[in-house]
Every structure is written in structure tokens, then in C-alpha cells.
N, C-alpha and C positions, 0 to 999 in steps of 0.2 A: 641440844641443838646440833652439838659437833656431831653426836650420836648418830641422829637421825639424818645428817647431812652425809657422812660417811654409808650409813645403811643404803641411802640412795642411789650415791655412786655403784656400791657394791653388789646391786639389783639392778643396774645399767650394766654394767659389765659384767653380769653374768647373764641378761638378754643378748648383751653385743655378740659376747662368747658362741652363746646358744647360736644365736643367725649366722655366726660363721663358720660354726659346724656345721650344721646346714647347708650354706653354701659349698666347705667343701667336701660334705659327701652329694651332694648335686653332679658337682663338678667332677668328681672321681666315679660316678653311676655316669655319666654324660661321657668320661673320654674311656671309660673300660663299653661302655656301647657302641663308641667310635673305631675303638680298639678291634673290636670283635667284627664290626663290619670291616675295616680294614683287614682283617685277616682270610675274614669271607673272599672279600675282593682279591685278593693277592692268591690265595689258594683256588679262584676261580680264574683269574689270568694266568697261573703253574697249567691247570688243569686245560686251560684252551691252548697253550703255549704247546701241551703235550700232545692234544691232540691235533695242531696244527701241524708236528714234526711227523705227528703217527701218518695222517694225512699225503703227506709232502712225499714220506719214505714209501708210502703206498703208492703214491702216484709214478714213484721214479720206478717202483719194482713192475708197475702196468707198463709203463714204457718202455723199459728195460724186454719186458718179457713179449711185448707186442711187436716191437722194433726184430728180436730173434725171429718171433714166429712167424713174420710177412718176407723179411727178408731172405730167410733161409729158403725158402720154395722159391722167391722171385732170383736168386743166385744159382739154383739149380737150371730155371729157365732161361736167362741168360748165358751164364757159364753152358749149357749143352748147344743155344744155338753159337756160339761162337765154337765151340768144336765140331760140327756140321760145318759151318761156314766155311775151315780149313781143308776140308777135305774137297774132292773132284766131285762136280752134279752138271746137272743141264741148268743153263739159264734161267729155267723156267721155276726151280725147286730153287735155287740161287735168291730167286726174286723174293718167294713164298716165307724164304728161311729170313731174310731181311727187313723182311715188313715184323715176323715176330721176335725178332731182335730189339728195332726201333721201337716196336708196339712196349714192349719188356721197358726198356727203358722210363717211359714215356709213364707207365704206371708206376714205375720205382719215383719217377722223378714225385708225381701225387702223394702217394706214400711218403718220402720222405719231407714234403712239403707241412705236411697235416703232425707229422712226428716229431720234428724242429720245433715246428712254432708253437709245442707243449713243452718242448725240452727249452728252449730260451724263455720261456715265461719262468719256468722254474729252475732256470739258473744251470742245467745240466749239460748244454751243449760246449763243447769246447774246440780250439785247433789243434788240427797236427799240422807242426811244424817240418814238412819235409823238403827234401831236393827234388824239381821237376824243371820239364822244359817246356817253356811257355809255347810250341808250337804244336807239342805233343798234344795238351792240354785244347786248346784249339781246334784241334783235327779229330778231334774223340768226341768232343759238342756237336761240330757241325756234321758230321758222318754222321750222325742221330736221324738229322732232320734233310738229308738229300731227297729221299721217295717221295716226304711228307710236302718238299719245295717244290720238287720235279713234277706231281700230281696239278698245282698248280702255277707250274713255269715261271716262278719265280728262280730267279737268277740271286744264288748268295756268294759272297763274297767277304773275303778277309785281308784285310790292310793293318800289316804289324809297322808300325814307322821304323825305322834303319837305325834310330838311337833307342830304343829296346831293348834290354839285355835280354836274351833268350833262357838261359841258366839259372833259376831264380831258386828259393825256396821261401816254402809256403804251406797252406793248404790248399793244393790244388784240385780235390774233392768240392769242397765249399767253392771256391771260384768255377769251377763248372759249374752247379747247381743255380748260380747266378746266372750265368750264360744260357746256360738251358732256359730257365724260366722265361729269360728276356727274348730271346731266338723263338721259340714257341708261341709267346706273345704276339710275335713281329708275325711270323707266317699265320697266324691266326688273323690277324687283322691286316693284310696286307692283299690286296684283290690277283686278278689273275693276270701273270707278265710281269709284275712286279719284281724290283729289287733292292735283297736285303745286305746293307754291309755291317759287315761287324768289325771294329775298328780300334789298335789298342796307339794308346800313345805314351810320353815319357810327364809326367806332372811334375816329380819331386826328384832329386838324385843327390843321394850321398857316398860315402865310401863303402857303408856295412847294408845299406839297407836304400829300398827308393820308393818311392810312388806312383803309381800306375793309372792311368785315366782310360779304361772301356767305354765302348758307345755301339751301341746295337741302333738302326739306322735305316727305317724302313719309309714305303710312299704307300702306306697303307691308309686308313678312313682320317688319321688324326685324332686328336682329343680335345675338347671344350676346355678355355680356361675354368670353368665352374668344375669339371669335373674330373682336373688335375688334382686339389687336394682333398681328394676321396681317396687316392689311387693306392696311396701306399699304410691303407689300413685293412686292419685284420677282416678278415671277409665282405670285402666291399668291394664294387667295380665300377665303372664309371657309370653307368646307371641300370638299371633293372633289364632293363631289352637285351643288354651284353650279353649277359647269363644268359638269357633264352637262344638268341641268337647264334653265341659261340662257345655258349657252356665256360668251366673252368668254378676252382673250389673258392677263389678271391682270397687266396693266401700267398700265393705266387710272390708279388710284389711286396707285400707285406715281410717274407720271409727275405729275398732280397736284401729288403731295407736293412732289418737285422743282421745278416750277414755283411753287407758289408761296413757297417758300427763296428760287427765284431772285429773285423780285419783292418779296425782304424780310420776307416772310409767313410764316405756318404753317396747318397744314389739321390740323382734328381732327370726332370723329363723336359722335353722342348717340344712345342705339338699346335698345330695348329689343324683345325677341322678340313679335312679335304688335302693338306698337303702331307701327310707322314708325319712320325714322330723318332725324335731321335732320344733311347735310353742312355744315361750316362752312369757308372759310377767310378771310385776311387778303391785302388783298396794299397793297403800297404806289404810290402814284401821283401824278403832279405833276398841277396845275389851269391851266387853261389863264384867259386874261383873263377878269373879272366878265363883260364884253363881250359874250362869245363864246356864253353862257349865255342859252338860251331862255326867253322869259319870254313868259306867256298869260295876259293880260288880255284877259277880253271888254268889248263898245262899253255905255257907258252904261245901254241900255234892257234890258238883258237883266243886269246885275250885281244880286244877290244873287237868284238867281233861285230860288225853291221847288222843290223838285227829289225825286221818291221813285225808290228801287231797289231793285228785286222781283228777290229771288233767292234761293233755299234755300240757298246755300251760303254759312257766312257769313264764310268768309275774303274772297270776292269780294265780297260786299258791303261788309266794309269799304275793302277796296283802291278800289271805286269812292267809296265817298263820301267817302276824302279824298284823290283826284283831286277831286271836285267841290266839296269846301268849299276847295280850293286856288285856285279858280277866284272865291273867295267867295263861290259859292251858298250857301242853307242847304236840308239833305237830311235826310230819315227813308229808314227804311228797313222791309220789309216781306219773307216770305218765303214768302208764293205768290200766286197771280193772286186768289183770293176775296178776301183780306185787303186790295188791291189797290183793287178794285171797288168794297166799301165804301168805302174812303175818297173815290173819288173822283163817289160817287152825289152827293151834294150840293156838289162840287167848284166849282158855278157861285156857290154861295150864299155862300160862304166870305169870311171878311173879306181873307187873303191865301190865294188859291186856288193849286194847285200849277200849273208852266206847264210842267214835262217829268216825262216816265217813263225812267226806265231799266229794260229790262226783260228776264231771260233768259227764252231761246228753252225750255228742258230743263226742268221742275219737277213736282213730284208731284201729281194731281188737275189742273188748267187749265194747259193749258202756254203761256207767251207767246203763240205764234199765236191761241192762242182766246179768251186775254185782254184781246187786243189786239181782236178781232175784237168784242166784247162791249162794248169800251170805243168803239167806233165807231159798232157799231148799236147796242146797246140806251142805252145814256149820251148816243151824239149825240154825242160831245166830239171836236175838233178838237183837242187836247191834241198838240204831237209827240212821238212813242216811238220809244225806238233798242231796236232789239235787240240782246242779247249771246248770245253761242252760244260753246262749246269744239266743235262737233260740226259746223257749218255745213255744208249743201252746198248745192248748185243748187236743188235741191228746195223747201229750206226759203227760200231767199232768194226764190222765186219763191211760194212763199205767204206770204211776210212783203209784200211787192208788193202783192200783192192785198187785206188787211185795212189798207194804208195805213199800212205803218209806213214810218218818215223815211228810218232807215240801219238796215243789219245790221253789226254789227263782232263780228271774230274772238277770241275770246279766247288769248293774254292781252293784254289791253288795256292801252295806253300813253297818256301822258297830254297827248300829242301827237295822238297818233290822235285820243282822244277830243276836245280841244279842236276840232279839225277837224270833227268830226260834228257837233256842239251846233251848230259855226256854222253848219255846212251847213243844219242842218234849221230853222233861224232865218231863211235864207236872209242871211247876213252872210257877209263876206268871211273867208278863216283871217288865223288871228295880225295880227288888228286891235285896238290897245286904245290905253291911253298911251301905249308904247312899240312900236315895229313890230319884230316880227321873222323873217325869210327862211328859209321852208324852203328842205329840202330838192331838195323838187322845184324850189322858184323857184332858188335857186341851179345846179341842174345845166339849166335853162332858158339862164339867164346866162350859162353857161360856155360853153351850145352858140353862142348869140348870137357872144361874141368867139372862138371856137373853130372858126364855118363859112370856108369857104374856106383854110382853114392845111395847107400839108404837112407827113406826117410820115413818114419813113423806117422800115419794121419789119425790122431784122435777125432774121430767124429761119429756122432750117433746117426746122422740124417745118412738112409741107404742112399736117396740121390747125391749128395754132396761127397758120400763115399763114392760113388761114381765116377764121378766128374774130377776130383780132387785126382786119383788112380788114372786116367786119361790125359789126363795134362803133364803129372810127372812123369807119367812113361813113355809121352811125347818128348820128353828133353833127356831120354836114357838115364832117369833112375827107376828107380826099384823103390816102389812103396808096399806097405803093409797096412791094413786098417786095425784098429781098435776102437770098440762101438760104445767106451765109454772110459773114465779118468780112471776105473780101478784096472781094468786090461792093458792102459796106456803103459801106467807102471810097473805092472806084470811082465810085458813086453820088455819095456827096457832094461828090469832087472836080469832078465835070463836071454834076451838078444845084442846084438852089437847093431847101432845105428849111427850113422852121420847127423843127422836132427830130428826133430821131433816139430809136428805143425798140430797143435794143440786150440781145439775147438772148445771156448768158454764153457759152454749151458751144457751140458750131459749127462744124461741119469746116472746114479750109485753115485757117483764122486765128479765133480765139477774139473773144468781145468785147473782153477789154483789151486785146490788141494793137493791134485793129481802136479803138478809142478813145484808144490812146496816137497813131497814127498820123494822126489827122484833127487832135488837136489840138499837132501839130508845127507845122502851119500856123497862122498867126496870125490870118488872116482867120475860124476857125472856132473862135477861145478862148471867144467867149460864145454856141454852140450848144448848143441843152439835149440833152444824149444821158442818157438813161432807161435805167437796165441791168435786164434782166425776165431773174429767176433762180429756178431750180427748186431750187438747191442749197441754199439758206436755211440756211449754213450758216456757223460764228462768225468774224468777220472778214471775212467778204462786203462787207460796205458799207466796211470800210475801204479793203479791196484796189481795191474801186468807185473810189472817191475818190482814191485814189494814181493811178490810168491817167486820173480825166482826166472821171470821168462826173461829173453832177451829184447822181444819188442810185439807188435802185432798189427795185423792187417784186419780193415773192417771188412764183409760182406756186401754188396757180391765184389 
């Protein structure tokens, strides 16, 4: 019995046995099958992982190589009409040459539009951080679109508020390209006689760094609330008719948007159908030394000077008169030439008589020229008057001449420009007061001064951009030489003597870094300044620069 009871068990456990082997090779065939799909899997995610990087690097080497090849020719055509532009022509080639100027930009602006918003998708776009002056900046946007305003008589205008630092650093690249978009925008949508202001104010302010609030500001058709949050996505416009209507790629805004995220900002719109729309965004920016900031004091005999500004429009009249009480004048203001006249019929008798006009060219009933002209002969007064125009041409400056006005200035007027002309027509020196301070033009004087006689090496393959590059420096008295690629560049340098090197990226036989890793192997050439001039303006550019060896680099055009 004990026998057969122990047999029992012993035949149960060695079935139990049995089933549990069983189970685990089940289980060990079940996780070596899990095993191997997971490795499947994993070695299929390496593999998409690889060719998502292969993908990525192939996309940045197309935009890389696309960004060189468009911008290289569109640098050519701009860089030559701005050298046309310098020289002596007739009005009439003057005009021709400025439309393909504007026209240049105007495509680079598209081009760079469509090239961005592939380069921020994929992470490639970045800032350069440098020193500019916000009025430069300014003056270089709307100079674009003067022909494009003046075609239809829209009147633009710029209002910098007074607490602005002007000295900033930035990317003042990218903040144009926002300005542009937006200003294009506006004259696009904005009917005929219209006007556009473009408007910066102070948002944030600290010791190192501030915040800035832009506003482009037009009385153009308006915008539907429904079709406000269309606006700032990737090819979209407020609706289908636009595009027909006023064309444009519906990236504009879109790129905008991104740009100023990148610079710490945001971009939003205020619009109402039938009344204008005003563009706003933020962007953030460091300041550059108190120092560095322009300041315009006029000489003793001419401070607090009485001053009127005749203009029907009255955003511009204010923007002028506080430019002019910035200056400490005190100023009225007046909005056509009769109102004008009166005032200044008994101008002699006056306890403090006024001793400038400001005066637009365009107004309803007397327009400046005849105001002007009325104010000379029938008055007899020597008084100086500037004229202001949004529409100037040849024409009109050549019968502003003739009725004996001082200066014509373009609008929109700057408060540089203007301090300039008041001196002018006072016959004083510019930016004389307490404090002196150097323009523009004196400084690129000074530059050319310690700048004549210097050699400089242009690595470039493109015969136009060898060109152009060769006319510019021999405009400022130096002396360049070309090399039409990275293994000549350093042939050049080993067996010539140069002051710098302007070293062009993309070049056949040998690229610029190579060609700049190899010059500065040699120790006698560790503090020659090589300049890397790149079309690719693309993220990492300036570091890759600075690892081979260059000093810094400028993008195209």
C-alpha cells in the first residue's frame, strides 16, 4: 500500500515536472520570439533614426547649396546697381536704376522668405548678434518701398519715440526682413492717398538689454475678425480672393511670426474691415555703450529756435515737431499754405518772430511750391524753408530751386537727416553743439583715410561677385587681387604680402575652410584678418567660421 502510494506521488511529479517543462520552454520560445521582434524593432528605429539624420543632412546640404546659388547672382544684381547708383546719370536712368534696385530687393525679400521657413522648420536658422543703429536700419526698409508708395501716393512715415535707444545690438538683418514683410504688406493693401506709419516704441528697459514694440500702421481695406487667425500660418491668407487679387507666397507672416519668437518676441494684429490695420510685434535687443548714441545739439544762436510745420497730414506733423522740440526748438503747427501766410504776414513785427518753415511739397488749395513762392515775393521774407515731399522728383526739386527753398527732404524723415538740413540752411556745421558727434558719412571718410593703400585678397569664384567685390574696394583706395578659388587663395598668400583676406565659403578645388585652415598652419599668418563672405547664411555658419581659423564673416548680398 505504502508502495503504491509513494508510486503515485512519484508519477504525479514527474507529470507536474513534465508540464513545467513545458511551460518553460513555452515561455523561453515566447520571450526569445519577443526577443527577436524587439530587436527587429529597435534595429528598424536605428535604421529610420539613420535615415531620418541622412534626410535632415541632405535637406540642410539643399538649402545650404540653394541659399549660395540664388543669392550669389541676386548679390551681384544688387551690389552693381548700387554701384551705378553712386555714380553721375540723368534723372531718368537714376529712376530705371531704382526700380531695379527695389525690384532686387523685393525678390531677395521672397527668396529669403521661402528659405527661412525651411531653415526654421529644421532647426537651422540662427542670430547674429551684432552693433547697429536703429535708424540706419529704418532708413534702408523704407528706401525699398518709396517708388513702390509714391506710384500710389501713399504718404509713409516713421515715428521713433524719444525714449529709444538708437545704438542697439542685434540682428538687424532679421528685424528688417520683418519690417519689410510688414511695410509691403501695408502698401499692398492699403488704397490710393493712403498713409502708412511705421512706429517703434520703448516696451521693456533694462541696464544690458530692452524691449522694443514695432507697429506698421496702415488705412488700408482691414481685416475680418474670422480671418485674423488664418494670418500667421504657413501659406495661408486671409482668404482665397487675396492671392488672386494681390498675389504674395502666404509665408510672409508666417515667417514674421517665427522671427520674432526667435528674437524673444511675439507678433499680433488690430484690424478692423474698412478702417486699417495696425501690425505690432516685440522683439528683444541688447544696447550698445551710452557713447555710442547720437546726440544733436544745435550751436548756441540757433537753440530754441520758433519753428512752424505746414502739413495736412497730421501724423506727420506730429512726428516733425517732436523731432524739432527734441532739438529744443519751440514749434506750432499749421495745416495748409493760407493758414501759413497769415501767420507769417506780420512775422517781422513779432515780439519773437518765427525763423524756420517746415513745409510739405503735396497739400490741398496752395501747395508748398506756391506757398513758398508767395512767402518770397509777396512777404519779401528771407525766412529758411525745407521742404518735405513723400512723392519728390526732379521736377519738383528743381521748382523748389527756383522759389528759393533751403532743402528738399524725402519722406520719411529721420531725425538725423533733419538735424542736417536745419544746419545746412543756417549755413552751420552738422552735429555741432556741446557734445560732437560723427556721422556716418565722416566715419566711412575716416575709414577710407586709414583704409587707402592696404591690400586685400578676394577669394571668390563668381567672375560677377569678382567684379563687384574689385569696384567697391578700389572705391575706398585699396588695392585688391582676385583668386578664383581656396587652393590660389593660399598660393597667393604664401608667396604675396596682404593686409586681409575676404574669403568666399563655396569654391571649387578647395573650399574657404580648408583654404583658411591652411594659411593659418603657418605662424607667420596667425593675426591675418581673413573675412569669410557667405551666401549660405546658414545656423552654425559663423561657428564653423571661427573653428577653421577666420576672424568673422559677412552674409550675401
Amino acid at each position: 500500500m505504502i508502495i503504491a502510494i509513494y508510486c503515485l506521488i512519484m508519477m504525479v511529479s514527474v507529470v507536474m515536472i513534465l508540464n513545467l517543462n513545458r511551460k518553460i520552454k513555452a515561455s523561453h520560445s515566447k520571450l526569445e520570439i519577443e526577443y527577436n521582434i524587439r530587436k527587429e524593432a529597435e534595429k528598424g528605429l536605428i535604421n529610420a533614426k539613420e535615415s531620418a539624420e541622412a534626410a535632415t543632412r541632405a535637406k540642410s546640404e539643399f538649402l545650404a547649396n540653394m541659399s549660395h546659388e540664388i543669392r550669389t547672382p541676386m548679390n551681384g544684381v544688387i551690389a552693381a546697381a548700387d554701384l551705378a547708383l553712386s555714380e553721375q546719370m540723368c534723372p531718368k536712368v537714376e529712376h530705371y536704376l531704382k526700380i531695379i534696385h527695389s525690384s532686387a530687393y523685393s525678390l531677395l525679400g521672397i527668396i529669403n522668405n521661402i528659405l527661412d521657413f525651411s531653415k526654421i522648420e529644421s532647426g537651422k536658422l540662427d542670430l547674429e548678434m551684432r552693433p547697429f543703429v536703429l535708424d540706419d536700419v529704418l532708413d534702408k526698409v523704407t528706401d525699398l518701398f518709396l517708388n513702390k508708395a509714391a506710384d500710389k501716393r501713399i504718404e509713409l512715415l516713421v515715428d521713433i519715440n524719444s525714449e529709444v535707444p538708437k545704438a542697439l545690438i542685434g540682428d538687424a538683418m532679421r528685424l528688417q526682413q520683418i519690417l519689410k514683410n510688414l511695410i509691403d504688406n501695408a502698401i499692398k493693401f492699403t488704397g490710393r492717398g493712403g498713409v502708412i506709419l511705421v512706429g517703434v516704441k520703448l516696451a521693456n528697459n533694462s541696464s544690458d538689454s530692452i524691449k522694443l514694440m514695432f507697429f506698421v500702421k496702415d488705412t488700408g481695406v482691414g481685416i475680418s475678425p474670422e480671418s485674423i487667425s488664418k494670418l500667421f500660418q504657413p501659406f495661408s491668407q486671409a482668404d482665397t480672393s487675396t492671392t488672386r487679387r494681390f498675389g504674395g507666397t502666404g509665408l510672409g507672416l508666417c515667417i514674421c511670426k517665427q522671427l520674432a519668437e526667435l528674437m524673444n518676441g511675439r507678433i499680433w494684429v488690430e484690424s478692423e474691415p474698412g478702417k486699417g490695420s495696425t501690425f505690432a510685434f516685440t522683439v528683444c535687443v541688447g544696447r550698445q555703450p551710452a557713447d555710442h548714441e547720437r546726440r544733436f545739439i544745435p550751436p548756441p544762436e540757433i537753440q530754441e529756435l520758433n519753428t512752424v510745420v505746414v502739413d495736412d497730414c497730421e501724423d506727420s506733423q506730429i512726428i516733425i515737431q517732436k523731432m524739432l522740440e527734441s532739438f529744443g526748438f519751440t514749434v506750432m503747427t499749421v495745416s495748409s499754405g493760407k493758414k501759413v501766410l497769415e501767420i507769417l504776414k506780420d512775422n517781422d513785427k513779432q515780439k519773437e518772430p518765427l525763423k524756420l518753415v517746415m513745409m510739405d511739397w503735396l497739400m490741398p488749395g496752395l501747395d508748398g511750391i506756391e506757398t513758398a513762392r508767395r512767402i518770397r515775393q509777396e512777404l519779401k521774407l528771407d525766412i529758411p524753408i525745407i521742404m518735405m515731399t513723400a512723392f519728390g522728383s526732379e521736377n519738383e526739386m528743381q521748382d523748389a530751386e527756383k522759389v528759393g527753398i533751403s532743402c528738399f527732404l524725402t519722406k520719411p524723415i529721420y531725425q538725423s537727416t533733419l538735424f542736417n538740413a536745419i544746419m545746412d540752411a543756417f549755413g552751420k556745421e552738422v552735429f555741432k553743439g556741446a557734445e560732437e558727434e560723427i556721422s556716418i558719412a565722416t566715419k566711412a571718410s575716416i575709414y577710407k583715410k586709414y583704409l587707402k593703400g592696404t591690400r586685400i585678397l578676394v577669394a571668390e569664384d563668381n567672375p560677377t561677385n569678382q567684379e563687384i567685390a574689385i569696384a567697391i574696394l578700389e572705391g575706398a583706395g585699396i588695392t585688391a587681387e582676385i583668386a578664383k578659388n581656396g587652393k590660389e587663395a593660399v598660393e597667393a598668400v604664401m608667396t604675396k604680402k596682404f593686409d586681409a583676406v575676404l574669403m568666399d565659403i563655396q569654391m571649387p578645388e578647395m573650399d574657404g575652410f580648408d583654404a583658411t585652415r591652411l594659411i593659418r598652419k603657418e605662424k607667420k599668418f596667425a593675426s591675418l584678418p581673413i573675412v569669410a563672405m557667405t551666401a549660405h547664411a546658414m545656423k552654425g555658419d559663423e561657428e564653423r567660421c571661427l573653428e577653421a581659423g577666420m576672424n568673422g564673416y559677412v552674409s550675401k548680398p
